[in-house]
N, C-alpha and C positions, 0 to 999 in steps of 0.2 A: 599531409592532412587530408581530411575527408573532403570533395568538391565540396563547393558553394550552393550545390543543386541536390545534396544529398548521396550523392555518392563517395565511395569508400577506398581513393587509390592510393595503395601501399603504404600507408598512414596510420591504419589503425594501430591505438594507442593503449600498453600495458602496461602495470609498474611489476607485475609476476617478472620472477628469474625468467631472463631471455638469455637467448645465444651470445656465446660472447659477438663484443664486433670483428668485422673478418679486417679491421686495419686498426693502428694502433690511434689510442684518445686522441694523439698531437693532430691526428690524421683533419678531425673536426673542429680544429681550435681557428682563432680569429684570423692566425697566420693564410688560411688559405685563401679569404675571401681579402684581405690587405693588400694582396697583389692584383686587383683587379680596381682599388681603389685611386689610381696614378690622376683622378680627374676633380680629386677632392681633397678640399685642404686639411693641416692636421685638425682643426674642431672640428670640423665635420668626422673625422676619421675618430676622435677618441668619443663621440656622442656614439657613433657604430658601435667602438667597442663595450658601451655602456649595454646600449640594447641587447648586442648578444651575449655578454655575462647577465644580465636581465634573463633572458630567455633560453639559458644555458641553464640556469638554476632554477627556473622553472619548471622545464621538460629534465630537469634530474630525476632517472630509473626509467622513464620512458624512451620505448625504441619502435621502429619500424618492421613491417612482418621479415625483412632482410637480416636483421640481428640488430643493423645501426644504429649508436645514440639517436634519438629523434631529431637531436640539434641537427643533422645534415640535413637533414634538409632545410628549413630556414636558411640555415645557411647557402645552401645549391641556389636557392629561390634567389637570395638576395645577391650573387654574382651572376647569374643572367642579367638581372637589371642593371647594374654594375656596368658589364659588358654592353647594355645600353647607353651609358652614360647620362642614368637617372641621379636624380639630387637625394641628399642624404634620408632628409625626411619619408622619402618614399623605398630606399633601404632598411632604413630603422623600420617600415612598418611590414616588410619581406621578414625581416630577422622575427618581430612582432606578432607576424599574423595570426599565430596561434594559439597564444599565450593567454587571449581570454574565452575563447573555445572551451579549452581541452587541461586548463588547470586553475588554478584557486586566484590567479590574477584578476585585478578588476579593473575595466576601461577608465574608471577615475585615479588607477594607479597609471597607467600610462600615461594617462593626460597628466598628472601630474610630475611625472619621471620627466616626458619625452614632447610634451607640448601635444596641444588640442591636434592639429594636423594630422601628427604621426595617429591619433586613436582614433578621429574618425575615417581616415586610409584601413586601420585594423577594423572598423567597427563595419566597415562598407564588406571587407572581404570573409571575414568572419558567417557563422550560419545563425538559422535562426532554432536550433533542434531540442530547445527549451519549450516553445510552445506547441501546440499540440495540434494536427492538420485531420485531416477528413481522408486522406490516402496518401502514400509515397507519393504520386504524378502532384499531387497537391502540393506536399511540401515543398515539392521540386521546382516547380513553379513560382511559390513566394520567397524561395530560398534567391531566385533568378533576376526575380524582379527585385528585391530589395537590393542586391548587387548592381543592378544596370541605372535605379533611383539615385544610387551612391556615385558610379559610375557618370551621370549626367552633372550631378555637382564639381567632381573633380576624376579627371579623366585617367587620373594613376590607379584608381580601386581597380580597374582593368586592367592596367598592364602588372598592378602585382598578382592578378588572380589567373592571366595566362602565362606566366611566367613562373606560377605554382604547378596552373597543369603542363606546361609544356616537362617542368620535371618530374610530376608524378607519371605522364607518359612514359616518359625514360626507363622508370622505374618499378612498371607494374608485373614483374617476373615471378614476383611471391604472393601475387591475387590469384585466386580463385579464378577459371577461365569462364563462367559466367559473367563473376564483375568484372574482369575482362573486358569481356565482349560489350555490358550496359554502359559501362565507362565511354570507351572508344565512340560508343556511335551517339552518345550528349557530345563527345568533343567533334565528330564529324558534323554534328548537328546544328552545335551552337557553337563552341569557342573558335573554331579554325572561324567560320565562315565573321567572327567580330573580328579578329585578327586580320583577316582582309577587307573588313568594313574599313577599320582604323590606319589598314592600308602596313600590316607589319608582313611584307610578306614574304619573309624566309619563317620567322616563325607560323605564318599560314600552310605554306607547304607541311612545315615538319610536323605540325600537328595533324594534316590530312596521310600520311605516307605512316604516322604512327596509332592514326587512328582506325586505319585502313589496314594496319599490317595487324591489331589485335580483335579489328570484328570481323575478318575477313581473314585467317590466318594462313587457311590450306594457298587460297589466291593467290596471296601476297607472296609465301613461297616460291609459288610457280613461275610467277610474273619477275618477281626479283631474278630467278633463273634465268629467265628469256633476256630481259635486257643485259643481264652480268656476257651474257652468251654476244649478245647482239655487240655488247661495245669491243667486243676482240675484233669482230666480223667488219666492222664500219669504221676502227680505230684512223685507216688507214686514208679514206675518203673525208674524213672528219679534219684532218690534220693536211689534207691538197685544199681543200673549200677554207680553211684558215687563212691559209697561205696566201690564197688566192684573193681573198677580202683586201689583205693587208696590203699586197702589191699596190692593187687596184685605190685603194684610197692616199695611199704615197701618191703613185702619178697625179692624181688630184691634188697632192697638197695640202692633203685633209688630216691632222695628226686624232688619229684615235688609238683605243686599246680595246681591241678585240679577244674578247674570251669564248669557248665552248660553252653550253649549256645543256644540262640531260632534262630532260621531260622528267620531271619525280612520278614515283610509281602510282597515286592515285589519279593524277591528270590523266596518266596513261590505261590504267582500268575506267577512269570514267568514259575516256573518249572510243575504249572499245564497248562500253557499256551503250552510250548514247547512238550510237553510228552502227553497230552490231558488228564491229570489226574485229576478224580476228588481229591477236598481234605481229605477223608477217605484213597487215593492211594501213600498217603504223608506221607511216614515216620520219614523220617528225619528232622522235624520238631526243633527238639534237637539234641544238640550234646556236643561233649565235648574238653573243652580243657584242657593240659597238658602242662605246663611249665616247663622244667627244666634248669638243673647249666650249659648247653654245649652240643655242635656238639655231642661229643661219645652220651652222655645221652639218645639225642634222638633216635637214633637207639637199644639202650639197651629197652628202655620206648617200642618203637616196637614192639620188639620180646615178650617183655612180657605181653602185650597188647593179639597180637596175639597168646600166650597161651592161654591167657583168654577166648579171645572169637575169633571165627572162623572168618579169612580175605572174604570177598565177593570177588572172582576173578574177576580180570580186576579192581576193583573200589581203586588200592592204586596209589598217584602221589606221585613224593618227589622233591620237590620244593624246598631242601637242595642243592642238586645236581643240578640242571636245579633249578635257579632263575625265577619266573616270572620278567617282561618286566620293572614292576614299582619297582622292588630289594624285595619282598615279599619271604619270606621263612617258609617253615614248611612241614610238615611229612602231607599226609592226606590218612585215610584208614577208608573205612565201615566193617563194624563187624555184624556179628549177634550178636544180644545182647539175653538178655532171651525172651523165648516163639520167639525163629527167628527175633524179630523186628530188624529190622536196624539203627543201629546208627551212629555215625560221628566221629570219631577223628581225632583233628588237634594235632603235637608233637611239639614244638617247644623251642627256646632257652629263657630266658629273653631278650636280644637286640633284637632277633627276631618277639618279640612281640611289643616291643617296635616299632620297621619300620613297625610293621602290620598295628598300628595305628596310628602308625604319616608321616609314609612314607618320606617327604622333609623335610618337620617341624621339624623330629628329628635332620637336622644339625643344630637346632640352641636348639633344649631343651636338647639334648644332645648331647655337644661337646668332641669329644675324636679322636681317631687315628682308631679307629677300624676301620676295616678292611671294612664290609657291609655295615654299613653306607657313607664311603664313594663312596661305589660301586652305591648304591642307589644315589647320588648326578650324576656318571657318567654316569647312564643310563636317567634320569632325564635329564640332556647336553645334551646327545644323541640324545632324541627326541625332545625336544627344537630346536636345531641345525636345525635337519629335517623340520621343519617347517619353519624355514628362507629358506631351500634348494627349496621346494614346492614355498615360495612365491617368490622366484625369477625367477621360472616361467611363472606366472601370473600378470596380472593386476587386475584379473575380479575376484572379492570378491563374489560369492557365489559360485564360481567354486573353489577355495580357500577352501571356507569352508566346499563344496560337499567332498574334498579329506582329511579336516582336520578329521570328523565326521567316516568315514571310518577307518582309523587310530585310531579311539578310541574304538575299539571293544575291549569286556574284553576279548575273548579269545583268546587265541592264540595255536599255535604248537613251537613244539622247534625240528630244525633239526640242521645239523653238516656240515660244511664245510670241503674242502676235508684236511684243517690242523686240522682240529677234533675243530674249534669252535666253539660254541652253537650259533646260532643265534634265535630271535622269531619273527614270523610273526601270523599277525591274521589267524584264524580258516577259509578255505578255499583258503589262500593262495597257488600262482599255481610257475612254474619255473621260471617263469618269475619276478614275484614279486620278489623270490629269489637273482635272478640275480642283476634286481636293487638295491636291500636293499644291496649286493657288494659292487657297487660301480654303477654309471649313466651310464660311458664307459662300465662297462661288459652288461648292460642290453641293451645298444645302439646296442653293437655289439655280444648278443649271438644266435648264428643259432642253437643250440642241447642241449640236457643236460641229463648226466648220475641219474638214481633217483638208491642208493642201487648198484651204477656200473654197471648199466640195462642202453642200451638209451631208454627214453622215451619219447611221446610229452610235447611241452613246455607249452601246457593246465593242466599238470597233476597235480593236486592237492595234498600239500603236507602232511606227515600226520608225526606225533610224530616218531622222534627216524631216520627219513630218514636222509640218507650221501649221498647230494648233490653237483655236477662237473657240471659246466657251459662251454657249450664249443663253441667259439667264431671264430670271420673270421673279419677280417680289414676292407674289404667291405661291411659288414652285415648293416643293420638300421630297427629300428624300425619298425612293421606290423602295421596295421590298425587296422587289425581282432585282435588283441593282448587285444585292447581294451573290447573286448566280455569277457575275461577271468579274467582280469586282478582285484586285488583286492584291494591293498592297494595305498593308496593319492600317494608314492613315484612315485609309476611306470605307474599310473594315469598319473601324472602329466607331467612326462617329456616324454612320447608317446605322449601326446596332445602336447606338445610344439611343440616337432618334427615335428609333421605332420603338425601344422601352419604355421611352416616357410619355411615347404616346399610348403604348398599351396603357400603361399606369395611369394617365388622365382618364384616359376608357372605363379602364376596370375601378376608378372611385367612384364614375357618375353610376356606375351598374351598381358595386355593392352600396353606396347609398340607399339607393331604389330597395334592395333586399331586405338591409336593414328594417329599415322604414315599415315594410311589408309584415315582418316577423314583430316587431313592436305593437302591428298593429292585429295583428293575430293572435298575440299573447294578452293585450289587455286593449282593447277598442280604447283611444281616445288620449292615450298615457303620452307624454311628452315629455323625454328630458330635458333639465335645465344645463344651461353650461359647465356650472360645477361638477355635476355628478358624468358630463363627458370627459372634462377634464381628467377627474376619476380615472375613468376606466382608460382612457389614453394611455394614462400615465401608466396606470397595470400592463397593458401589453409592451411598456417600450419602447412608445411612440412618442412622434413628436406633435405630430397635428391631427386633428380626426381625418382629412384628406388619406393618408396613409392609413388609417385603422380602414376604412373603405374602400382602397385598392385592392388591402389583403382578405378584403370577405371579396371583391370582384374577382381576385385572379384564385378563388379559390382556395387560398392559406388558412379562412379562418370561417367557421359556419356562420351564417345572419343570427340562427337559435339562440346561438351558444351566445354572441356580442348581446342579442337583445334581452336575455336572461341576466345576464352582468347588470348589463344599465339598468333594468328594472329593480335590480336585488338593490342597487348600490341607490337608487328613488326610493324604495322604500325605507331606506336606512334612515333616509334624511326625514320622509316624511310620516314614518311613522305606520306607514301603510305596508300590506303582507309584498312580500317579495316577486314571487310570483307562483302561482296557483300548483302546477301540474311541473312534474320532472322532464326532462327530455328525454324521449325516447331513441334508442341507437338501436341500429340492426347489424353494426358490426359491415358495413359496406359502404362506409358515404363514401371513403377515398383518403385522399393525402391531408385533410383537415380535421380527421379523426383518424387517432391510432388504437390499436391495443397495445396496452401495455406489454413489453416482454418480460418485464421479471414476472409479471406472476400469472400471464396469461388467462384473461378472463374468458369467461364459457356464457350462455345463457344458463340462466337460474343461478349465476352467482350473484349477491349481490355487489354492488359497484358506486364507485363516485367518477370522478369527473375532475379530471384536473388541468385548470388552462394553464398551457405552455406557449411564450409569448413567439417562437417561433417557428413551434408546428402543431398548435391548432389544440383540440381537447385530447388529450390521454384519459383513455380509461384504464381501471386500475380494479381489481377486486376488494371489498370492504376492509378486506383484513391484510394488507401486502405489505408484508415488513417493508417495501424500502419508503411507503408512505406515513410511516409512523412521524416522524421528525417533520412532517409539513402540516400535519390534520391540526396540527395547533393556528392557522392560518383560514379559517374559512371564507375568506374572501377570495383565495385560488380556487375552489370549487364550487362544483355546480350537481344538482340530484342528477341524476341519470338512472334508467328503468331500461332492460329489455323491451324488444319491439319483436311479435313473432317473426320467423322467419324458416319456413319449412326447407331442409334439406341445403344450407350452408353448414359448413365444418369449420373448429374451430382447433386450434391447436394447444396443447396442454401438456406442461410435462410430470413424469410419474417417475419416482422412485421405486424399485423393487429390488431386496436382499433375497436372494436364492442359495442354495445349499448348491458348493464348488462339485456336481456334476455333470460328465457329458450329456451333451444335446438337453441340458436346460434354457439352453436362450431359446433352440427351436420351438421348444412347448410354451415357452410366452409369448412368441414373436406368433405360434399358434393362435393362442387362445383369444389372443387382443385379435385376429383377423374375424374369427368367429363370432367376435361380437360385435362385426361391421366396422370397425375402427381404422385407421391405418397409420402405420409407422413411419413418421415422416425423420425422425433420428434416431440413433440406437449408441449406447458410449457403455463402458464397463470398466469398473476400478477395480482390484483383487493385489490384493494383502498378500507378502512370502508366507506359507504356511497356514495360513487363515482356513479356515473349511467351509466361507461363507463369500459369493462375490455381489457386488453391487452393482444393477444394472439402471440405467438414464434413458428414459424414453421418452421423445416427443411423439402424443398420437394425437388423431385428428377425431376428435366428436362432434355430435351436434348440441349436446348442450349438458347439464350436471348432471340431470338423470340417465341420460346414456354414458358417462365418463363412469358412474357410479355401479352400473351394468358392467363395463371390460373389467373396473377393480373388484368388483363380486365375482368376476370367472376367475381372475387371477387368483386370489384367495384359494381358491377350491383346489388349488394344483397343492399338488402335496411336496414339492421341492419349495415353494416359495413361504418364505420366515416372515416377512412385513414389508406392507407395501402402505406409501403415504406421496401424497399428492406435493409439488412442490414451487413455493412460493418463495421467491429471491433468489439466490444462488445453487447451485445442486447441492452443494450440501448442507441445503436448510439457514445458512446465514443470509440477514438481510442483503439486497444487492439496491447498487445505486440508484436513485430514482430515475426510469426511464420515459 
C-alpha cells in the first residue's frame, strides 16, 4: 500500500493486464498466514479467514509493481503481527487495511462485517488522500498526525502501520530509485526511530539497515563489503572471547546463555559518521550478550565479567536502574578483550530480553503481572498521552510533526527531581525542557532553576545523573528567546502557543484601534449597532468581533475594506447611503489585498472587490468570467477605483495565433520588448499539420493603455492572425474563482 505519510512503496495499485504472478495463486491463499496462527483459537482463526476472503475479493485484478496479486501483501502484513503474537482483531485489520483506501469498500461495511475495533485499527492506518492539502510536505504531515492521533487511542494503529512498512521495505526493488530513496529516509526519519520509542527493537534495527541500504545505496554496498570481510578476519577472536565469557561465569556459578552480536550496518555508518571514523577505527563491530535467571544475576554476571577482562572507564551504563524511555533494560560495559580489542557486553534478564525485542508487543505475546512489562505499557501511555498534550496546541500539521520528530531522538539523559524521581529527556535537553516535561504550569511560570543545588541559567544543558529545582513566580510567562534553546516537541510547543495568543490579544486591541480610525474617516460620527456587527462577523467566518480584529491587527484583512462592509451593511438597516467614495487600491498594500489570477487586473480596467473571508479583498476585473456566478450576491463586494501609481507593473496574459513559421516567436518576443513590456511567461500549443500555432504570454505593463500599445505593435506583424486578451483559462473558458 501507499505509506501513511503519502508515499508510494511498491503498492501502487492497477486493475490494467499485469504480469503474470512469478508464483502460483495457492502461493497467496489463507494457508500461508494459518501457519503462523498456533497462538489463536479456531474463532479467532475462521473470523481471519472471513477478513481475507473479504479482502481477497476486494483487491480482485489488482497487483503490486512486482506482478503479485495485491492480496500478498495484507497478507505478508498480517504474519509479521502474527509472528508477534498480536490478537485477532488487530490481524483482521492487517488483512483490512486497505480495503477502504484503494477500493469500493466502506468503513461502515467493516464495522459491520468485522466489529467497530477492527475499522477503527483500519480507519487509524488508512490515508487521508481524499481531501485536498496546500503541498505534498502538507499532506504528509496530516497523513502523520492523524495516524499517531489513532495511534494514542489504541496503540495497534502503530504496530500494523510498521509492520506494513517494515514489508513494503522488503519490497521496494520495483520502485523507481527516487521513491526509493524519499521512502527510506521518512522511514529513517520517522518509523524506525517510533519503533525504538515503542522499544520494538529488531524491528528498529531492520527498518534502519533497510532504510539506509535504499538512501544510501553505493554506502551500504561498501560498508556491507567491509563487515562481510571483517567477520572472516575476527571469526576466530569472536569465538576465544565466547568461550572465554562462558568458562568464567560456570566458575561463578552463574548459569547464562551467551550469544554473539553484529553491530547492524546503520549503527555502524552512524558511529563512523558521528566520530569521523574510518571503518578499520571500529571495533565494536561484535559484541555479546548474556542472559541470565534475574536482577541479582546480573550484577554477579558483572563483576565476573569484569575479572575477566579490564572495564573501559566511563564506557559502563546500567539501564537496570535508570530504565530507558521506551522500558529497555540491561547491564552495558566495554571490556578490553584479548590483544586490548574492545568488545561490548550487554547483561540482562530473560523478560528483559524479551521487552528488548518486542518492547509493546510483548503485552499481548506475553501476558502476565510482571512487574516491567507493565511499566513498559505506562511509559508507552506516557508518551502517547503527550502527543494528544502537543496537539492540542496546534492546528498546523507540520508544525505538529516539526515537534513530534524532535521527541523521537534515541537518546536521552536521565536526571532527578528534587523528590529523587528519574525523569528522561533527549540528549541536549536544557532547564527549561525540564521544567515543562513537570508539568506546562511550572514551565509557563519558571524564572530560575537550581542544576546540582547551584543556580544556573535556564539555557543550561542537562547532562546524566544531574538533581534538578525549578523555581518559579505567579507572574512569570513564557520567553521568546526560550525558543533558541529549547529542545524538545513538549516545551516547543506550548511557548509557541503562548506567544500566539499573545500576539493575537495584541493584534485585536491594534486592529480595533484601525477599525475605529477608518469608520471614523469614512463617515465622522457613524456607529454601529450590534446587529449589523453580528452581520458582518458572521460574513467573514467569525465567531467573535475579537477575532475579526486580530485579523485587521495581524494584517489579514484592511481596516477600509471591514469599515466599508459595516457601513454598507448600517445603511441597509437604516435606510441611509452606504457609503460615499469607492476604495482606492494601488495594487501594493500586501498579503490583504490580492489580484486576482484568473483575469489579471491592470489600471484603467475597471474592477470590483471581492471579500474572501480568509485572504482579505480580491480584486477581479468588471467583466471576469469566473465572477459571473457570484455578482448575483452583492453583499460580497465592495467599489474599488485605481489609485495612481507611476512606474509599477502589472502582469496580464495575452493570447496570440501566429502563421507556423520559423523565428516567429523571436519577432513577438521582439516587438512586446520594444514596447517596454516584459515577458515574464511564454507557452505554445500547435496542432499535427495545422499551418497556425498558438502562443500564451504573460507580460508586464503598466496599465490598459500601455497593454493596448504592445497589442497595437503585435498586430502590425504580418505573421500574426489574432491576438485577444485573456480572461479565465487560456483557452478563453471561465476559470475558478480565485
Amino acid at each position: 500500500m501507499k505509506s501513511s505519510t503519502g508515499a508510494a512503496p511498491e503498492n501502487s495499485r492497477t486493475r490494467k493486464p499485469a504480469p503474470a504472478p512469478r508464483a502460483p495463486a495457492m502461493t497467496h491463499g489463507f494457508d500461508t498466514l494459518r501457519e503462523h496462527l498456533a497462538h489463536l483459537g479456531p474463532e479467532d482463526v475462521a473470523q481471519l479467514e472471513q477478513a481475507y476472503e473479504f479482502s481477497r475479493s476486494a483487491h480482485e485484478g489488482q497487483f503490486r509493481k512486482s506482478g503479485e496479486p495485491y492480496i500478498s501483501h495484507p497478507l505478508a502484513v498480517a504474519a509479521i503481527l502474527a509472528d508477534w503474537h498480536l490478537d485477532a482483531q488487530t490481524l483482521c485489520a492487517a488483512l483490512l487495511h486497505d480495503v477502504v483506501e484503494d477500493t469500493p469498500a466502506t468503513a461502515g461495511e467493516i464495522e459491520a462485517r468485522f466489529g467497530k475495533a477492527v475499522a477503527v485499527l483500519v480507519g487509524g492506518v488508512s490515508k487521508l488522500d481524499k481531501l485536498a492539502f496546500e503541498s505534498e510536505q502538507h499532506a504528509q504531515a496530516e497523513n502523520f498526525r492523524k495516524m499517531l492521533l489513532a495511534m494514542a487511542q489504541d496503540v495497534r494503529v502503530i504496530l500494523v502501520k510498521l509492520a506494513d512498512r517494515l514489508h513494503n521495505m522488503h519490497t521496494m526493488g520495483a520502485m523507481p530509485a527516487e521513491k526509493r530513496r524519499r521512502i527510506a529516509t521518512e522511514t529513517l526519519e520517522i518509523y524506525a526511530p517510533i519503533a525504538n520509542r515503542l522499544g520494538l527493537h529488531s524491528v528498529y534495527q531492520e527498518l534502519e539497515d533497510l532504510g539506509f541500504r535504499y538512501s544510501h545505496p553505493n554506502r551500504y554496498q561498501v560498508l556491507a563489503k567491509a563487515v562481510k570481510a571483517a567477520r572472516g578476519n575476527r571469526r576466530e577472536l569472536v569465538e576465544r572471547v565466547k568461550v572465554a565469557l562462558q568458562e568464567k561465569l560456570e566458575q561463578c556459578k552463574i548459569e547464562a546463555a551467551i550469544s554473539g552480536r553484529e553491530k547492524h550496518l546503520y549503527s555502524i555508518y552512524r558511529k563512523m559518521q558521528e566520530k569521523n571514523l574510518a571503518f578499520s577505527e571500529v571495533f565494536d563491530i561484535y559484541g555479546f550478550r548474556v542472559v541470565v535467571r534475574d536482577q541479582p544475576a546480573c550484577y554477579l554476571a558483572l563483576g565476573a565479567l569484569h575479572a575477566l577482562y579490564k572495564p573501559i572507564p566511563g564506557k559502563f551504563k546500567d539501564y537496570i536502574a535508570i530504565p530507558k524511555a521506551n522500558g529497555y533494560q540491561s547491564l552495558h560495559s566495554i571490556l578490553f578483550g584479548p590483544n586490548g580489542t574492545p568488545i561490548e557486553v550487554q547483561i540482562r534478564t530473560v523478560d528483559m530480553n524479551r521487552l528488548a525485542e518486542s518492547g509493546v508487543a510483548s503485552h499481548w505475546m506475553y501476558k502476565s503481572a510482571d512487574t516491567a512489562l507493565n511499566d513498559v505499557q505506562t511509559r508507552t501511555h506516557r508518551w502517547l498521552q503527550s502527543l494528544l498534550d502537543i496537539q492540542a496546541d496546534h492546528g498546523d500539521s507540520p508544525e505538529f510533526l516539526e515537534h513530534i520528530k524532535v521527541d523521537l531522538f534515541p537518546d536521552e539523559v536521565y536526571v532527578f527531581t528534587p523528590k529523587g524521581k528519574i525523569m528522561a529527556l533527549p540528549r541536549g535537553a536544557t532547564a527549561v525542557d525540564f521544567a515543562f516535561a513537570v508539568h506546562s504550569d511550572v514551565g509557563h511560570r519558571c524564572i530560575a532553576v537550581k542544576i546540582n543545588y547551584e543556580l544556573m541559567p535556564l539555557r543550561t544543558q542537562l547532562r546524566n545523573g544531574d538533581h534538578v529545582e525549578v523555581l518559579t513566580a505567579s507572574n512569570a510567562s513564557p520567553n521568546a528567546a526560550w525558543l533558541n534553546f529549547v529542545v524538545t516537541g513538549k516545551a516547543r510547543s506550548h511557548i509557541r502557543n503562548y506567544l500566539r495568543n499573545t500576539r493575537v490579544e495584541e493584534a485585536a486591541a491594534l486592529g480595533e484601534r484601525l477599525l475605529r480610525n477608518a469608520i471614523e474617516a469614512l463617515h465622522p460620527g457613524a456607529e454601529a449597532d450590534p446587529t449589523v456587527w453580528d452581520r458582518v462577523v458572521k460574513d467573514y467566518g467569525l465567531q467573535t468581533r475579537d477575532e475579526l480584529f486580530a485579523g485587521i491587527g495581524l494584517g489579514r484583512k484592511l481596516p477600509l475594506v471591514v469599515a466599508h462592509q459595516l457601513l454598507h451593511v448600517q445603511g441597509e438597516k437604516t435606510g441611509e447611503p452606504a457609503h460615499p467614495h469607492a476604495i482606492s487600491i494601488r495594487g501594493t498594500e500586501g498579503i490583504a489585498v490580492e489580484l486576482a489570477q484568473c483575469c489579471h487586473p491592470i489600471p484603467g480596467d475597471p474592477i470590483l472587490g471581492f471579500i474572501h473571508k480568509d485572504r482579505g479583498l480580491i480584486i477581479h476585473t468588471h467583466d471576469c468570467p469566473s465572477i459571473r456566478a457570484f455578482r448575483t450576491d452583492p453583499e460580497k463586494w465592495l467599489d474599488v477605483e485605481w489609485e495612481a501609481e507611476p512606474g509599477r507593473m502589472f502582469d496580464v496574459s495575452i493570447k496570440v495565433v501566429v502563421g507556423n513559421k520559423r523565428g516567429v516567436l523571436a519577432k513577438v518576443a521582439a516587438s512586446i520588448a520594444e514596447h517596454g513590456s516584459n515577458i515574464g511567461n511564454v507557452s505554445m500549443e500547435e496542432e499535427d499539420g495545422s499551418p497556425y500555432t498558438v502562443l500564451f504570454f504573460t507580460v508586464q505593463v503598466e496599465n490598459r493603455a500601455h497593454l493596448a500599445r504592445v497589442m497595437r505593435g503585435l498586430r502590425m506583424l504580418p505573421d500574426v492572425v489574432r491576438i485577444f486578451r485573456i480572461k479565465g483559462k487560456k483557452d478563453g473558458r471561465a476559470a475558478p474563482l480565485q
